[in-house]
RODO-2510 file (C-alpha; in nm, 4 decimals, decimal comma):
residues 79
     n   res          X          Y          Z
     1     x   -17,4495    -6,6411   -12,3558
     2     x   -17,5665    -6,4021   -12,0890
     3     x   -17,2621    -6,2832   -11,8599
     4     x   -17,4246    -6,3972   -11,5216
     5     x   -17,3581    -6,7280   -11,7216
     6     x   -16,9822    -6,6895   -11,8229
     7     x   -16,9480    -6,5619   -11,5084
     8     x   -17,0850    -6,9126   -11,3020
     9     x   -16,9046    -7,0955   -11,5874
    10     x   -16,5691    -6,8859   -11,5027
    11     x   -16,6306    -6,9266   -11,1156
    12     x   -16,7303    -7,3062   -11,1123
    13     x   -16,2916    -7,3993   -11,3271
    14     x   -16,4983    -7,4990   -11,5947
    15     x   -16,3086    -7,4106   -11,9125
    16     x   -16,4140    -7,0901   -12,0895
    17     x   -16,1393    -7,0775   -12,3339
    18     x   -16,4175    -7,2085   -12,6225
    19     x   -16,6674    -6,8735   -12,6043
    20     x   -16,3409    -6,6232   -12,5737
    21     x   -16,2244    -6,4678   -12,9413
    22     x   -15,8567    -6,5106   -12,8533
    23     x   -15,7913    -6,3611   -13,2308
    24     x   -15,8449    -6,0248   -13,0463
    25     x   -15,6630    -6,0216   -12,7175
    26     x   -15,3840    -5,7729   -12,6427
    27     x   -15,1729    -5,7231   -12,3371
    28     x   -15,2046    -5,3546   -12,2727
    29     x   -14,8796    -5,1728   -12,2355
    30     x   -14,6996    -5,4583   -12,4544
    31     x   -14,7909    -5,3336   -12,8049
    32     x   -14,4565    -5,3368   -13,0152
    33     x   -14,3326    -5,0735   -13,2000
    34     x   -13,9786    -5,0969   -13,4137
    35     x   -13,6739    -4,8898   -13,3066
    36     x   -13,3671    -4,8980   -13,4889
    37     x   -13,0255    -4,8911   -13,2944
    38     x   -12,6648    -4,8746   -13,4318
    39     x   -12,4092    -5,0631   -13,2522
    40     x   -12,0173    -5,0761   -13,3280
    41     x   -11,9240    -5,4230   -13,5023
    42     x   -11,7018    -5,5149   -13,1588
    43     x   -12,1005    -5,5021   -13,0038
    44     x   -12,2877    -5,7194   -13,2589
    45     x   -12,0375    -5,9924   -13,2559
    46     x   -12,0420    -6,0065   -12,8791
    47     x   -12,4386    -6,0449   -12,8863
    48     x   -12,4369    -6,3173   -13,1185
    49     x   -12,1480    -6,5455   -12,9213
    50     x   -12,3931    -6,4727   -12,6682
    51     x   -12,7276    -6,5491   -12,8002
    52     x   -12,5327    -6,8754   -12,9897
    53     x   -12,4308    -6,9755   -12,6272
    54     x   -12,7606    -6,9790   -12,4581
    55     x   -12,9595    -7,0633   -12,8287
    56     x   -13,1411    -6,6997   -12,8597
    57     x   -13,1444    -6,4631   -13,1395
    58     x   -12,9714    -6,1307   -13,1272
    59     x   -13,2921    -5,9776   -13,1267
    60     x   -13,3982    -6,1755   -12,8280
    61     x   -13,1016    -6,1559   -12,6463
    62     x   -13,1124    -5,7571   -12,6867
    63     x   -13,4860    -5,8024   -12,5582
    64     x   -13,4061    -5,9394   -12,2155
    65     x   -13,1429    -5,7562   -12,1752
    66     x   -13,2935    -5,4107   -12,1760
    67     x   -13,5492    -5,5045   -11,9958
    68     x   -13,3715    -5,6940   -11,7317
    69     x   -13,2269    -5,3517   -11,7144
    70     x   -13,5213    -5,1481   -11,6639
    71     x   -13,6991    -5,3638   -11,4305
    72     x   -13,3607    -5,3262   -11,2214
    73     x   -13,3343    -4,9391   -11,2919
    74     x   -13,6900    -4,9666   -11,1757
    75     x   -13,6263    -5,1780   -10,8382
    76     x   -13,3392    -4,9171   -10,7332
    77     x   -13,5664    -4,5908   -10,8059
    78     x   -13,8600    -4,7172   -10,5564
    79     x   -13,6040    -4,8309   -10,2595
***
């Protein structure tokens, strides 16, 4: 398909999904990469009551927390 095509297609809502190889898509600037952190016991147990609580993981929980932080630390710094 020619991309004056996909584009009409695209413009017109009709659903494009179908001629998109979605087994290749990133989100630029959320790549993953693995850090390891220790935390004293008192910490651990206090993020999993937590994550039980709301029904997360520890990882998860640890997830949105940091970057609830950030994006806060971020909101402050451009005031």
């Amino acid at each position: 398909m020619k991309a004056e095509e996909f584009d009409e297609k695209f413009d017109s809502g009709e659903d494009i999904t179908s001629y998109l190889d979605l087994s290749t898509i990133r989100r630029p600037g959320y790549e993953q990469r693995r850090v390891n952190v220790d935390f004293p016991l008192w910490v651990i147990e206090a993020l999993d009551k937590e994550a039980e609580r709301i029904g997360v993981t520890r990882q998860s929980i640890i997830k949105v927390w940091i970057a609830e932080r950030l994006e806060q630390h971020s909101q402050v710094k451009n005031l």
